[in-house]
C-alpha positions in Angstrom: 25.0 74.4 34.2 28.0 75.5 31.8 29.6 72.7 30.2 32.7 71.8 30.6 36.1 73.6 29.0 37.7 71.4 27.4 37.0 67.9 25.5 37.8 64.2 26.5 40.7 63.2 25.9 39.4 59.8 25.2 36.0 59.3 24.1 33.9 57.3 21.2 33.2 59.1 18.6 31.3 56.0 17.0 29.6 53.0 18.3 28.5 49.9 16.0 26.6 46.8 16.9 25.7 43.9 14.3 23.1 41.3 16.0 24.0 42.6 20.2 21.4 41.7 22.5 18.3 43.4 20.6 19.8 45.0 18.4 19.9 43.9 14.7 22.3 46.8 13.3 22.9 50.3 15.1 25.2 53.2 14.5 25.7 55.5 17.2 27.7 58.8 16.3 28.8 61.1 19.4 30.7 63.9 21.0 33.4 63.9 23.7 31.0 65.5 26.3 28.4 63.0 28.0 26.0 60.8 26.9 21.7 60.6 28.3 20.2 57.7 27.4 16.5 57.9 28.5 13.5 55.3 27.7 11.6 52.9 29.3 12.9 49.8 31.0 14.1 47.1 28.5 14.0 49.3 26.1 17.5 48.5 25.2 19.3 51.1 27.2 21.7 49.1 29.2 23.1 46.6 26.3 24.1 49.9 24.6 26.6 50.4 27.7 27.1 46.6 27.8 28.6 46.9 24.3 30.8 49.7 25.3 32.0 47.6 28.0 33.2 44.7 25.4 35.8 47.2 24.2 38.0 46.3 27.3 39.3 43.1 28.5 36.9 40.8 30.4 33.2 39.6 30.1 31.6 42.7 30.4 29.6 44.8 32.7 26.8 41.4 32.6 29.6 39.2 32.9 27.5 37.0 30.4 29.1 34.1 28.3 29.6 35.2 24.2 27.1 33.0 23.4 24.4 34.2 25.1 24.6 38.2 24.0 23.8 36.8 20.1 20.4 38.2 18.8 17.5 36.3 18.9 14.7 37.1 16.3 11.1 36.6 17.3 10.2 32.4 17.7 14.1 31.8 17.7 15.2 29.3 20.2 19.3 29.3 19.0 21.0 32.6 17.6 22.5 31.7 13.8 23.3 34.9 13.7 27.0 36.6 15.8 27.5 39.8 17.4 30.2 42.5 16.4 30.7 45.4 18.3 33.1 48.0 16.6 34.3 51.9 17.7 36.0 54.6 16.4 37.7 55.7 19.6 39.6 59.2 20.1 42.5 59.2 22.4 45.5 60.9 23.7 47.6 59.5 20.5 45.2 60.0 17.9 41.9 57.9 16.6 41.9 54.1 16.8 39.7 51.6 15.9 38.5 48.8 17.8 36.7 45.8 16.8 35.5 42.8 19.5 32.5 39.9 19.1 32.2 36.1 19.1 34.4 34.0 16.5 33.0 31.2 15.1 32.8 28.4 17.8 36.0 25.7 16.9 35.1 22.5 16.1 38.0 20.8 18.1 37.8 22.9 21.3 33.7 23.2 21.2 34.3 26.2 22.7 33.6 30.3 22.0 36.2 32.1 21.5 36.2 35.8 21.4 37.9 38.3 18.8 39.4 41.2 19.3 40.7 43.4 16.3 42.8 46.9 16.4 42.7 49.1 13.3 41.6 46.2 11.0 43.6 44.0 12.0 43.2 40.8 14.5 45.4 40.4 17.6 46.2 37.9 20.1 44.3 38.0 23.6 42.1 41.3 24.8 45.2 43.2 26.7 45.3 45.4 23.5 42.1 46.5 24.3 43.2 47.8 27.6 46.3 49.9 25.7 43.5 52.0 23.6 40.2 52.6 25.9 39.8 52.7 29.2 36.4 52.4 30.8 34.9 51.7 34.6 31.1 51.2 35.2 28.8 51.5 37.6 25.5 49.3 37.4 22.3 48.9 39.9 24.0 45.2 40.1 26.8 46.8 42.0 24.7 48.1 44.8 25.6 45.3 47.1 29.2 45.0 46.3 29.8 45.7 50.0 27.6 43.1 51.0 28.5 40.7 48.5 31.2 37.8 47.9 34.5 39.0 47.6 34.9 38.4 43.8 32.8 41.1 42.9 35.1 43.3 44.8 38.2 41.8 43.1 36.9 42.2 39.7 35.9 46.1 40.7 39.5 46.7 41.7 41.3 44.8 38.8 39.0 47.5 37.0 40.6 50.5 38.5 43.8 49.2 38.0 43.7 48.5 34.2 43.6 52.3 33.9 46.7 52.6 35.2 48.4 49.4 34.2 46.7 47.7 31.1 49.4 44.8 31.2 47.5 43.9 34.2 44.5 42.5 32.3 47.1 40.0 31.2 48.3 39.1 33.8 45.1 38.1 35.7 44.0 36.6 32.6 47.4 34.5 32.7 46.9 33.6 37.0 43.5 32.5 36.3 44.4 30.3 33.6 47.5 28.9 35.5 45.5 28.4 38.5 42.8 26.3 36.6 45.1 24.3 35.1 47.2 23.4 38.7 43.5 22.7 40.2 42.6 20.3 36.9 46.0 18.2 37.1 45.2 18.0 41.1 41.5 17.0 40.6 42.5 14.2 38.1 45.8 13.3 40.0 47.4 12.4 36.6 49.8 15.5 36.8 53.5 14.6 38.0 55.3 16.4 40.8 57.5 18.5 37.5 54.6 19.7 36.2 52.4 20.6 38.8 56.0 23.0 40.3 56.0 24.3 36.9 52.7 25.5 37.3 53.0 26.3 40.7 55.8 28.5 39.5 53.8 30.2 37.0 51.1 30.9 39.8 53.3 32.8 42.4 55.2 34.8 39.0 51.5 35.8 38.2 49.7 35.9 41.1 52.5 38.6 43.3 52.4 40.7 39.6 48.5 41.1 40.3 49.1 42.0 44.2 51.4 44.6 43.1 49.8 45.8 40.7 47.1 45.8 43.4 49.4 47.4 45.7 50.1 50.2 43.6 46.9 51.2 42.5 46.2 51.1 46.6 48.8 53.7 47.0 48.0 56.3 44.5 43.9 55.9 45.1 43.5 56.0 49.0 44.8 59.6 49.3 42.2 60.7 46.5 39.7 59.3 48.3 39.7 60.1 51.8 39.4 63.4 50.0 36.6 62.8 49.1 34.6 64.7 46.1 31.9 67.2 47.3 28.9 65.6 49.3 29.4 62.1 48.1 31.1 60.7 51.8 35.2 60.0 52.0 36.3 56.5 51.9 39.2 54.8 53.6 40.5 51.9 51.1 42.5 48.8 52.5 43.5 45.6 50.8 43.4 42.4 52.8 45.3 39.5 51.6 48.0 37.4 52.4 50.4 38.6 49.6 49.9 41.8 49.9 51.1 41.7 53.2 54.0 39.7 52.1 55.1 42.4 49.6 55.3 44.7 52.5 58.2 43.0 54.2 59.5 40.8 51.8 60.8 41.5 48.0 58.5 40.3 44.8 61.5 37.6 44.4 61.2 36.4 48.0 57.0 36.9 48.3 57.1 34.2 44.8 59.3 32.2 46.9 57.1 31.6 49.9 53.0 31.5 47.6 55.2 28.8 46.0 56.0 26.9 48.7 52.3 27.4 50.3 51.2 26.5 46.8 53.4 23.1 47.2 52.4 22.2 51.1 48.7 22.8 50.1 48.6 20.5 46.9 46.5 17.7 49.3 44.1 20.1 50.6 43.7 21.8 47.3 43.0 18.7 45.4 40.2 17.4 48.4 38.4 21.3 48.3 39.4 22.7 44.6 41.3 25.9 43.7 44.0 27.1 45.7 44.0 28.2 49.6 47.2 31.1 49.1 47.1 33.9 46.2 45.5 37.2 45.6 42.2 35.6 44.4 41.5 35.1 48.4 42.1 38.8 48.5 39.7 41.4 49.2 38.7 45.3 48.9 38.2 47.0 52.6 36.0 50.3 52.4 34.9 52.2 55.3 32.6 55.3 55.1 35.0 57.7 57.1 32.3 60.2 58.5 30.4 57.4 59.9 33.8 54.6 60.9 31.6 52.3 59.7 32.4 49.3 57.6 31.1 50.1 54.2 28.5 46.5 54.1 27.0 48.1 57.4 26.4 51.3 55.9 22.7 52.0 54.3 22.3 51.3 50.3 22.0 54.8 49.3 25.6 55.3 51.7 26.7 52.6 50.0 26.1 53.4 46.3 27.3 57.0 47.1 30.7 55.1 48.7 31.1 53.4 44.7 30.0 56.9 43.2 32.9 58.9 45.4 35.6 55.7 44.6 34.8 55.6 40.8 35.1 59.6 40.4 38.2 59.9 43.2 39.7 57.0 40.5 38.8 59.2 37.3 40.3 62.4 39.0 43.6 61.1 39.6 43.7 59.2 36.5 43.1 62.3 34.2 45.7 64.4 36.8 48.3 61.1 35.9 47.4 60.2 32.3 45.8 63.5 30.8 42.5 61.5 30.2 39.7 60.5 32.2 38.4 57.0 31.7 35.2 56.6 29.9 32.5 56.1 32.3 29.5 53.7 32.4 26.6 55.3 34.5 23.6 52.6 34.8 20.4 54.5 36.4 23.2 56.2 38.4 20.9 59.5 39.5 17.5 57.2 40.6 18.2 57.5 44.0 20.9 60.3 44.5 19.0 63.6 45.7 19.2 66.9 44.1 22.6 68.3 46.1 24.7 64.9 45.0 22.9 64.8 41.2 24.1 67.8 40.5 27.5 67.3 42.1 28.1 64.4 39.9 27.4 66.4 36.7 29.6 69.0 37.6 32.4 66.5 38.6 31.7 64.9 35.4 32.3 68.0 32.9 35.2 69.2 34.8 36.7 65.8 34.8 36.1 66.2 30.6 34.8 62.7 30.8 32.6 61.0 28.0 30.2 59.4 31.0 27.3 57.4 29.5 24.4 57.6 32.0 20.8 55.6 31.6 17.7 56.6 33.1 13.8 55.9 32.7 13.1 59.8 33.7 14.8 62.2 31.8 14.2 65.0 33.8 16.3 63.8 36.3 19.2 65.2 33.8 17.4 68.3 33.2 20.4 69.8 35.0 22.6 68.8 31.4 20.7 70.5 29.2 23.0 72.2 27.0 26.1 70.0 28.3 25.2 66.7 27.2 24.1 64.6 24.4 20.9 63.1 24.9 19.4 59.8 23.1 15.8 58.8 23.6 15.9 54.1 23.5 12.6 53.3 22.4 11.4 50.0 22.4 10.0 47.0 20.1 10.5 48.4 16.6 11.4 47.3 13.1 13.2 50.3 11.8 15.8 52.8 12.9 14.4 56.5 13.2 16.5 59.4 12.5 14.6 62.0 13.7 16.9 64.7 15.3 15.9 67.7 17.9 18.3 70.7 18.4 17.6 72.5 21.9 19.4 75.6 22.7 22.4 75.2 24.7 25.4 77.2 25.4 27.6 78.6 22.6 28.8 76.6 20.3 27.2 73.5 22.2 23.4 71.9 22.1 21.9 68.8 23.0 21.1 65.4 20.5 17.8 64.2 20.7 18.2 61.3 18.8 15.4 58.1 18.9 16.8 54.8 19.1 13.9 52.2 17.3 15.1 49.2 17.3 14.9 45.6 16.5 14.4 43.6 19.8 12.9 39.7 20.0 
């Protein structure tokens, strides 16, 4: 397989961890082309792409709280010891650095807080994170998103939109916050009728922003996808929700208007059950597998995993066709049950994307079809020093692949 032309517009070009998961202290260095990371299972493989994910807003591709990715050394039962994950990331406006990890916990709030710096120096809240890298993953824990609560689904979308519109990290960081707050004051019934509106106003600004945003992302990604890419099957997208189906008759001004008053009628109901019953987090992701008609949940689990493979790649397409730069991509065991036609339809749509994908897998030879397109790191478990033993196979001009063992610390 040739590579591709041309590099990634954005890629890492570095990747540090200091006490992450089991690792005491790594430095990955590496090209704009993809990434194979091969080794046995819990060998270390997928906290590599776990850090990668911390460089963008949100809890990660784990969704795990800060305190529970610190490094544990053997007969440890609490981590002294915090983890840092830092980049040297290569974009469309130059290098950047980026810096992320748990602060120290504050002794009024009792609480972790998480850091975020941008070329050295500290900023306030993660949406900068979002302006600099971009990054969507796919992880074995996804299989069922079909099947699964609606959350899930949410959280996958929000994803796909960030590319597109980092503010948007913001803003559903902001609605979540807002909404908490509104369903504390109910719970405890000590808020007054001014500052529950005031929050209820807050909501509907926030929470018609993030169906719009939404909206949008709808618009430009449903053509791309019934599409389709190769053999992986076409998808129809919908979005089902009551404020997304405001915004199509109403203004933004008038759909505020009416989630507030919802917001205000259902304050008694809300307070009884918890949360809110109007807003875009009681929205939800519609797929259907276009060949078949069928929903996407009713579809078989390779169907369906193929259905998130065609999404994520239709997304990376028409990002690098809008932006010039195809997201980074976050492969977990992505090829284990793809046969040979689609395996080798993702690498290709992978190097002609230009995309810096990192892909994990406990059988290398299953990205035999790389060889002289990729980089390739062998994780190898359970040890006390870092190895830097390098291989150099032949590849195409001017390119070969990195076989580079990972030994690591691990509890």
């Amino acid at each position: 397989m040739a590579p591709g032309t041309s590099a990634a517009a954005l890629w890492l070009a570095r990747l540090t961890l200091s006490d992450f998961r089991c690792y005491a202290q790594v430095s990955l260095d590496a090209e704009p082309w993809p990434l194979v990371l091969t080794g046995p299972n819990g060998a270390g493989k997928t906290n590599l792409l776990e850090a990668v994910s911390f460089l963008s807003p949100g809890r990660g591709l784990r969704r795990a709280r800060l305190g529970e990715i610190d490094r544990l050394a053997p007969g440890e039962t609490a981590a002294g010891r915090i983890w840092a994950v830092s980049a040297r990331v290569m974009g469309p406006q130059g290098p950047c650095d980026l810096g992320t990890g748990r602060g120290p916990v504050r002794e009024t709030a009792g609480r972790d807080r998480r850091l975020v710096k941008v070329d050295g120096s500290f900023v306030r809240g993660q949406q900068a994170l979002g302006e600099v890298f971009n990054v969507v993953w796919l992880t074995p824990q996804m299989d069922g998103l079909f099947r699964d609560a609606a959350s899930g689904r949410r959280r996958f979308l929000d994803r796909l939109v960030y590319g597109f519109d980092p503010a948007h990290a913001g803003r559903v960081a902001a609605y979540e916050q807002v909404l908490r707050e509104r369903a504390r004051l109910l719970r405890t019934g000590r808020g007054d009728a001014a500052w529950l509106t005031s929050l209820e106003e807050s909501v509907a600004r926030y929470g018609v922003a993030v169906a719009a945003a939404r909206r949008d992302l709808m618009a430009r990604l449903a053509g791309a996808c019934a599409a389709g890419v190769g053999p992986f099957p076409r998808a129809e997208l919908g979005l089902v929700g009551e404020v997304e189906s405001w915004l199509g008759e109403l203004s933004a001004l008038e759909s505020e208007d009416r989630l507030r008053e919802r917001l205000e009628a259902g304050r008694a109901q809300d307070a009884e059950n918890g949360g809110a019953t109007s807003g875009p987090h009681r929205s939800d992701l519609a797929v259907r597998h276009l060949e078949t008609g069928l929903a996407a949940g009713l579809c078989s689990t390779g169907e369906q995993k193929a259905l998130l493979i065609s999404i994520v790649l239709a997304h990376a397409r028409l990002l690098t066709l809008d932006r010039g730069a195809a997201p980074v991509l976050l492969l977990d065991e992505v090829v284990a049950h793809l046969d040979e036609q689609r395996r080798a339809a993702l690498f290709e749509e992978l190097l002609a994307l230009g995309a810096q994908a990192w892909m994990t897998g406990t059988d290398a030879a299953l990205f035999d079809d790389l060889r002289g397109a990729a980089q390739f790191f062998l994780v190898r478990d359970c040890a006390a020093q870092r190895s830097s033993s390098w291989c150099v196979t032949p590849g195409s001009p001017g390119r070969h692949d990195l076989c580079h063992d990972l030994e690591l610390d691990r509890p």
